[in-house]
N, C-alpha and C positions, 0 to 999 in steps of 0.2 A: 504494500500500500504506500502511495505518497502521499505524503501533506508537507505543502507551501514547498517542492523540490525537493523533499528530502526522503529516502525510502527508508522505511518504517523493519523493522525487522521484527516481522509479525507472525513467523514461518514456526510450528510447532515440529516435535519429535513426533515420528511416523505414529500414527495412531491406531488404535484394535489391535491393543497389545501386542503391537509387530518390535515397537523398540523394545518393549521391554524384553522380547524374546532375543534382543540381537545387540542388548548391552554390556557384552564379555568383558570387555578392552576397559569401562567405564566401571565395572565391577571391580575389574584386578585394579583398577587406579584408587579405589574409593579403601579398600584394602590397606594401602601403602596410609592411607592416612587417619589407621583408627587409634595407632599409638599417638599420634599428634592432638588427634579428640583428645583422649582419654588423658593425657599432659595436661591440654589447655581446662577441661571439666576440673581436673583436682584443683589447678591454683586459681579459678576464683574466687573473688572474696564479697560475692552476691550476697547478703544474709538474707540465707532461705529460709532458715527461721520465723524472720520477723515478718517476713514476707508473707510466706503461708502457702508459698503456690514454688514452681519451678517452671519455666516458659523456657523450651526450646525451640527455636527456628531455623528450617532449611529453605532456603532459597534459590529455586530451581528445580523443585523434586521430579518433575516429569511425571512418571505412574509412577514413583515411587519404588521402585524394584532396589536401586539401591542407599534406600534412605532409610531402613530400621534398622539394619546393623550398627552407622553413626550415634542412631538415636537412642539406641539400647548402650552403645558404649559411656555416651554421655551420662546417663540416667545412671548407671554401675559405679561411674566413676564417683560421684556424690555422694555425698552425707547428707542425704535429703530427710527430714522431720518425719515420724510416722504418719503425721496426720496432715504432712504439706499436699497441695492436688499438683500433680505433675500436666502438662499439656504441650503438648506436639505442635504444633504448626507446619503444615505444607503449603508452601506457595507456586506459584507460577501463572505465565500470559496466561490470558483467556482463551486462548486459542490451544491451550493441552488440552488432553484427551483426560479429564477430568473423570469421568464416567470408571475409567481404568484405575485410575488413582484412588476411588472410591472404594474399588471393588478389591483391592492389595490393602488399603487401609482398614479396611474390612478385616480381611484375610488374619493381618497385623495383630488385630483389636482380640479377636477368635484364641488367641493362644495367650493373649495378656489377660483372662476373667479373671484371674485370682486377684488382680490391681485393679478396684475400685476408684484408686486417688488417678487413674488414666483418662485424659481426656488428647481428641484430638479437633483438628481444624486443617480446614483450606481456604489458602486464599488467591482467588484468582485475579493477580495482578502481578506485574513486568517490577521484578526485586530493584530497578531503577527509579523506581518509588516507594515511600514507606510504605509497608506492611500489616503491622503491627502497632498497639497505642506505644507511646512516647512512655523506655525505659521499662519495657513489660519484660524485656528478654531477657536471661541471664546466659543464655551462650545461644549463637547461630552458627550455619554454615552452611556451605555454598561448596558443590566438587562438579570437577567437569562443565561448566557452563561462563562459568565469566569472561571467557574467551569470544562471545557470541554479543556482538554489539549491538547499542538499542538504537541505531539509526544511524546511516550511511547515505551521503548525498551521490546520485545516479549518476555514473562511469561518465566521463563527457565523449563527446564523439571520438572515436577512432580510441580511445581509452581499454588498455587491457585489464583485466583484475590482478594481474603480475607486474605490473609497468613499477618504476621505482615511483612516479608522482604519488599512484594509487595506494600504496603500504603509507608512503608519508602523512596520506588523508586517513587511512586509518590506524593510524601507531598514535594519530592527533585523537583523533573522537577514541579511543581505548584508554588514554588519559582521559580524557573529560567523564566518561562513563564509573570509571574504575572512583575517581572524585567522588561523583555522585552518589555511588554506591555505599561508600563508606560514610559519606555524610549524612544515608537515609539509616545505615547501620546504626552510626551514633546516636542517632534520635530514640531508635528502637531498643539499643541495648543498652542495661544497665552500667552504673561506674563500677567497675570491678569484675563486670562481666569479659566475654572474649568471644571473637569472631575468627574461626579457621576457614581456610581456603585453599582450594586446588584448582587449578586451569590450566587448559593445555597452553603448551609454551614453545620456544623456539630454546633449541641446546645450544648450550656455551659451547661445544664440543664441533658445532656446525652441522648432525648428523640432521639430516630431513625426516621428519613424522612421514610415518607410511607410505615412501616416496613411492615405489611399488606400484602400489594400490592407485594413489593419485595418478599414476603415469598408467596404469591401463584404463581408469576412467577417461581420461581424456583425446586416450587411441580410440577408445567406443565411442567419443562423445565427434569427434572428427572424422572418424568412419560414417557415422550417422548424417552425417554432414555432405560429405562428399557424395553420398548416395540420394543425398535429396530425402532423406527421411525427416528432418527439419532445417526451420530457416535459418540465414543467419542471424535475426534479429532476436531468434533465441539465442542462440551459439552463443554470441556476444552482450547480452544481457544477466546470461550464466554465470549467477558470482554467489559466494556462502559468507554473509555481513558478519568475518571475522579478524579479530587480530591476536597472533600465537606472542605473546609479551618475550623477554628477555631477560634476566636476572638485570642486565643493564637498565631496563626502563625503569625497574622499580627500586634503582636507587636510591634517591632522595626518599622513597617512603621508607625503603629502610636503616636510609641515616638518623632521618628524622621523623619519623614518623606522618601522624596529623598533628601539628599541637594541642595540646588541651583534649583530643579525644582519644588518639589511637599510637600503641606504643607496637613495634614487630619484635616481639620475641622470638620468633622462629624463622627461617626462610631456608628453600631449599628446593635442586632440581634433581630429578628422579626420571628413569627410560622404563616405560614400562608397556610391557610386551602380550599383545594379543593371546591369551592362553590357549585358543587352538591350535597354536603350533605346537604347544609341547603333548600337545592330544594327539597332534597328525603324528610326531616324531615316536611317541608311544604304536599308533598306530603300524605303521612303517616296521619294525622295532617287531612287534610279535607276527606280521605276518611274513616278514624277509627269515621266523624261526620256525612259522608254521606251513610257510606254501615251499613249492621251487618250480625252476623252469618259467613257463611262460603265464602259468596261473598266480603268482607270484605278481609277473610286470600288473595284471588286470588288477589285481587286490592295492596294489600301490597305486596306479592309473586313479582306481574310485578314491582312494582315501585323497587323492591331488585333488580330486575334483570337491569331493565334499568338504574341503578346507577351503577352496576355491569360494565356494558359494558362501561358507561360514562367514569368512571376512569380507567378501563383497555387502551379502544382508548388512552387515553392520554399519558399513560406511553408508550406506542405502538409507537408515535406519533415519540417517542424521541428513543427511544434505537430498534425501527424495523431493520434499515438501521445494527447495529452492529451483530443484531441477523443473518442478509443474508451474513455478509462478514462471521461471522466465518462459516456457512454452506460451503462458496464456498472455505473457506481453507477442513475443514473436509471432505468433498467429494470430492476435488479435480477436476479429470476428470469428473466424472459422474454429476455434476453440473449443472444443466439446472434454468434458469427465471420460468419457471413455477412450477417446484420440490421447488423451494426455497421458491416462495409465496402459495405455497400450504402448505407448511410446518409452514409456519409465522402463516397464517390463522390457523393450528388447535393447533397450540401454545399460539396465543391469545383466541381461545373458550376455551381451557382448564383451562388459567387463569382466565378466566370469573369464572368457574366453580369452581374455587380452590378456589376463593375471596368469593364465595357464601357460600362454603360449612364451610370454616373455619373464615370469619374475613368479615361475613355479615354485610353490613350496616356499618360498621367501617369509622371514619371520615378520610382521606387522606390528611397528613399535610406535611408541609416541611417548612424547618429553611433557613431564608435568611439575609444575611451581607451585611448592607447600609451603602456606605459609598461617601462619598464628599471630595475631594479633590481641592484643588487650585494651580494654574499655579502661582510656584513662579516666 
């Protein structure tokens, strides 16, 4: 969506619980940051006490697949009063698949009966604004998501989404957003409290996120192209409104913080790796000890293919929704629901195909920035 030029980054995670079935990679990242929970939950200095309640918030939950492991570690990690009411918060656009998030939250609730003092919530709005009343919270957190910006101004003509101008427009708005962020966090979170965070990021190291992956979508996406299966005014409208940060961008936050609100105790980069590869390699592994000859090459062939599709679903999971908006700019009038997921679908078999044929078996990695913050 635009308003006044500017494009709105309105695009949810694939809906009918398809993400949640294809969030591996976002799993194993959320994993890597339950000891940093379980740190930041011990030292603060909320008095839950006098309070009477406990307020946790996540920002960003999607269906929530992986947001009760955080929330149970938080919850453990406290010295919470017998008689305090604990309460949840799930947030995100109005544009998630809400209905999903309900039905896990559910799910959640179902195995928590014995905890009475359990309450939860959703709230459907873009965590670029406050959430929650003013100082309700005593810890938040946000994984995988704050790399996905809340408005990006439309490519100018001849404009790539790779060109060096276009990262400098958004390295700029990822500062302004990230600002924002924490200044809606201050409002919401207590003094004493603390807000953790993970987003994908860009390595010190240089090594490119899923480069793989990226490079057979984009053989599919230009296959598609050449063949007149869509126009260019999609081709080239084809952008996912993000910025992968740097340890370098967020220096000055972690020299100095925010003053007066927010101190970084912790910061930190981490490579972390799609777990169906160590599935395929398992795979591989007992059938190179149970087959031979040529039934052997087939049993390895499928297990390529069905890691093939593992990791393409996933990337699928997450930039499908931008793949349909730019279609419905390119086509314009001619635009129909069904042209557009017919088109998705031989755009993800194609990258099936491109991942096989050029960057088989390849591990699928991606670089994420943990970082801990404290509610001065």
């Amino acid at each position: 969506m635009a308003v006044n030029g500017v494009l709105v980054n309105d695009v949810p995670m694939q809906g009918r619980g398809f993400y949640s079935s294809h969030s591996e990679l976002q799993h194993a990242a959320m994993l890597e940051t339950l000891p940093l929970l379980q740190t930041a939950a011990s030292q603060i200095t909320v008095d839950l006490k006098q309070r009477g309640r406990l307020t946790v918030a996540e920002y960003g939950s999607a269906h929530g697949n992986n947001s009760f492991e955080p929330f149970s570690t938080i919850v453990q990690a406290l010295r919470i009063p017998e008689d305090a009411q604990i309460t949840l918060v799930f947030s995100d656009r109005p544009e998630n698949d809400f209905s999903i998030l309900a039905s896990n939250i559910a799910t959640f609730e179902a195995r928590q009966q014995q905890n009475k003092r359990l309450f939860t919530a959703m709230v459907p709005k873009s965590f670029y604004q406050q959430i929650a009343p003013s100082a309700s919270v005593a810890i938040g957190f946000s994984l995988a998501c704050l790399h996905h910006l809340e408005h990006v101004p439309p490519l100018a003509e001849g404009e790539s989404p790779v060109d060096t101008s276009r990262i400098s427009v958004l390295r700029e708005q990822s500062r302004t957003d990230l600002s924002r962020f924490l200044e809606h966090r201050a409002a919401e979170i207590a003094p004493g409290g603390a807000l953790v965070l993970s987003f994908v990021a860009q390595s010190s190291t240089g090594e490119e996120n899923y480069a793989g992956l990226v490079d057979s979508c984009r053989r599919a996406l230009i296959e598609m192209l050449q063949a007149g299966r869509i126009p260019m005014a999609a081709a080239t409208s084809f952008e996912v409104p993000t910025y992968n940060r740097k340890l370098q961008d967020l220096d000055d936050l972690t020299k100095d913080g925010v003053p007066g609100k927010w101190a970084v105790r912790d910061i930190s980069e981490k490579r972390v790796v799609h777990p169906a590869g160590a599935e395929l390699r398992a795979r591989h592994q007992k059938t190179d000890s149970d087959s031979d000859g040529g039934e052997k090459q087939k049993k390895r062939d499928r297990d390529s293919e069905w890691y093939a599709e593992t990791v393409t679903d996933w990337l699928m999971a997450v930039v499908s929704g931008y793949f349909l908006k730019a279609l419905r700019v390119g086509l314009g009038e001619a635009y129909t629901e069904q042209e557009g997921h017919t088109l998705l679908a031989e755009w993800t078999q194609r990258t099936k195909r491109e991942f096989l044929a050029h960057h088989r078996d390849e591990d699928v990695n991606c670089w994420f920035i943990y970082l801990h913050l404290e509610r001065l």
